[in-house]
C-alpha positions in Angstrom: 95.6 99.7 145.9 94.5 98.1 149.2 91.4 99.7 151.0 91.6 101.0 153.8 90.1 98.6 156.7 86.9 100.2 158.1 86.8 99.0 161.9 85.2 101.7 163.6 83.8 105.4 163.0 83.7 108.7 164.8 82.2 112.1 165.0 79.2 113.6 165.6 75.5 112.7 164.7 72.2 114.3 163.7 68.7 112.6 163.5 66.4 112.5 160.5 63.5 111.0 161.8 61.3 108.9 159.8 59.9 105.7 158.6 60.5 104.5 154.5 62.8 107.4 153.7 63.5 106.7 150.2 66.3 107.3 147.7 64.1 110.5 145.8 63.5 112.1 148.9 67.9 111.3 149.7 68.5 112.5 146.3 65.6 113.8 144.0 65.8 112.6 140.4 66.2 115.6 139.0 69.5 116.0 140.4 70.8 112.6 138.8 71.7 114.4 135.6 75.4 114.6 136.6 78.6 112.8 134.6 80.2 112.1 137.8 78.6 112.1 141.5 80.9 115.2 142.5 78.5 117.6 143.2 75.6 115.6 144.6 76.2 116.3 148.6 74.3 119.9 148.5 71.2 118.0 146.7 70.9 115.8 149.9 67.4 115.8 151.2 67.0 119.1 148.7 63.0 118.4 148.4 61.9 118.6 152.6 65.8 120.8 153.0 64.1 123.8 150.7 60.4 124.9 150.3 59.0 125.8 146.7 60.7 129.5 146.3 64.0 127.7 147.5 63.9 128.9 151.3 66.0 126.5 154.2 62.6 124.6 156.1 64.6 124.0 159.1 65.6 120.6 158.5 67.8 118.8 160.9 70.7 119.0 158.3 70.6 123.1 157.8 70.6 123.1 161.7 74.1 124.9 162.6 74.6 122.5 165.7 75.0 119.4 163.5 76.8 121.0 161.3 79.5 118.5 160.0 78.2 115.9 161.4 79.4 112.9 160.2 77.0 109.9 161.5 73.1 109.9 160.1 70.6 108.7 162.5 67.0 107.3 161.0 64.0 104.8 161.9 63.3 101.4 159.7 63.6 100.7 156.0 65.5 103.6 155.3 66.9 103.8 151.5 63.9 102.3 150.1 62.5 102.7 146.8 64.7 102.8 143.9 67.9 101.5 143.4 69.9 104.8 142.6 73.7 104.5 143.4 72.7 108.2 143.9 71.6 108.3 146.6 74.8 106.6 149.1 76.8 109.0 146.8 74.9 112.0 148.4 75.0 111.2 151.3 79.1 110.4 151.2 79.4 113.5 149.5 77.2 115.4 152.1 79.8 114.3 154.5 78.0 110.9 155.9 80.3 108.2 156.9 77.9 105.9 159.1 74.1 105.4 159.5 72.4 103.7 162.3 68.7 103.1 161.4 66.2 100.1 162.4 66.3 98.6 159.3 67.9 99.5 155.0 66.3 99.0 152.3 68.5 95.9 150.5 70.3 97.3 147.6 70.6 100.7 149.2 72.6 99.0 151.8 74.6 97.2 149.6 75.4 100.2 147.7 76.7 102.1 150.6 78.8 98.8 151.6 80.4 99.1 148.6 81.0 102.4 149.5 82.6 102.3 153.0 79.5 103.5 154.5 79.0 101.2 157.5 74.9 101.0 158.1 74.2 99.6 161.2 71.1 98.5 162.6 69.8 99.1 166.4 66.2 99.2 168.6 64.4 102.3 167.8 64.7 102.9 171.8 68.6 102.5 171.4 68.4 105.0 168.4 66.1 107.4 170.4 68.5 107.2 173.4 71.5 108.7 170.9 69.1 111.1 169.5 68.4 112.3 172.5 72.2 112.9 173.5 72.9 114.3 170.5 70.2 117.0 171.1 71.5 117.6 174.5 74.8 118.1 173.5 75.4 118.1 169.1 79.2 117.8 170.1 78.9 114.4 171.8 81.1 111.8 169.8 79.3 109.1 168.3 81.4 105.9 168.0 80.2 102.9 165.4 82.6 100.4 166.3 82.1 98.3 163.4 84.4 95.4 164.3 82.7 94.8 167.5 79.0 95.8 166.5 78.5 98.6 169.0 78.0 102.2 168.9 79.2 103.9 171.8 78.8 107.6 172.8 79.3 109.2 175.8 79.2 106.6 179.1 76.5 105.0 176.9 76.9 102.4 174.8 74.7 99.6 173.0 75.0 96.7 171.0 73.9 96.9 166.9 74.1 94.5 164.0 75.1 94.1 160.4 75.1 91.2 157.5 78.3 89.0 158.1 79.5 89.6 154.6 79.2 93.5 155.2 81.1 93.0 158.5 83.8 90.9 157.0 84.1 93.2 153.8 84.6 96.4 156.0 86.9 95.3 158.5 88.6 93.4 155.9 89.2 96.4 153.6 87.5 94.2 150.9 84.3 96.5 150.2 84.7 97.7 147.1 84.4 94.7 144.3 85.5 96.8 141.7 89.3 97.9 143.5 89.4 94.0 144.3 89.1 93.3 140.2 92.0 95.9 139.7 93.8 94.7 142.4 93.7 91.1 140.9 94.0 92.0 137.3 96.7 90.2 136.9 95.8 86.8 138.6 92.4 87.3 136.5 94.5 87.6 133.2 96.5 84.6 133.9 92.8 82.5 134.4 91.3 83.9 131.3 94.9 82.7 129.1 94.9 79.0 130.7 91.1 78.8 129.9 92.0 80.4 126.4 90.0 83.3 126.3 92.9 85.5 125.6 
């Protein structure tokens, strides 16, 4: 049941500008309702995506030249607010495998670590630099290199930084606690007997 090592990702970006983007406006709450998370990717952003009769705004994600994009550009404390596991979950299941922002909002970060959603940090004028290739050109790829803390697209390149327990659980393929207790269900059972709790 080993995870896969997460060293580097690729594909193309959009940009959702914007300072304290929090989890309702990634997922509103109304949308949390669901047994499972299956479903949630076509909530993403649903409050500034639709307008009050339910018509598109024009919102960077609705915008046919990002469409699949896989990397999510922002500015600083993005994920903030609650603590909704929701809201990583939308954006994995919007298609999001990577987001470079100035700064993340703790447990929001956390919960897309455990997700295998590398969020990397970078200069807003690094972040404006890719932005601005991606508007150019929307089929430019967009490289995280997660092992060596660089995103690289185009001839461009720049340097970016993570936690070191994020960067060792992705590369390592350890990011997901819960896999790692299954994984070790069996070295955990033989603890639990020789302390005699079974």
């Amino acid at each position: 049941m080993a995870l896969a090592k997460i060293t580097q990702v690729s594909g193309t970006a959009v940009h959702v500008p914007g300072s304290d983007i929090d989890t309702d406006r990634i997922i509103p709450a109304r949308f949390m309702k669901c047994v499972t998370f299956d479903g949630l990717g076509e909530f993403a952003f649903y409050d500034v995506r639709y307008d009050k009769d339910g018509n598109l705004t024009g919102h960077p994600l609705d915008d046919p030249r990002f469409k699949n994009a896989s990397i999510l550009l922002s500015g600083t404390n993005f994920g903030c607010g609650s603590s909704r596991e929701h809201a990583p979950q939308a954006l994995y299941r919007f298609g999001f495998r990577a987001v470079i922002a100035q700064s993340f909002a703790e447990i929001f970060f956390g919960n897309c670590t455990t997700l295998g959603i590398p969020c990397v940090m970078a200069s807003a004028e690094d972040i404006a630099k890719v932005a601005a290739a991606v508007e150019v050109n929307p089929a430019i790829q967009v490289t995280v290199d997660v092992e060596n803390k660089r995103v690289v697209f185009g001839d461009d390149s720049f340097s970016v930084t993570l936690p070191s327990t994020a960067h060792e659980a992705l590369t390592s393929g350890k990011w997901d606690p819960i896999a790692e207790l299954l994984e070790s269900k069996e070295v955990i059972h033989s603890r639990m007997t020789q302390m005699g709790w079974v």
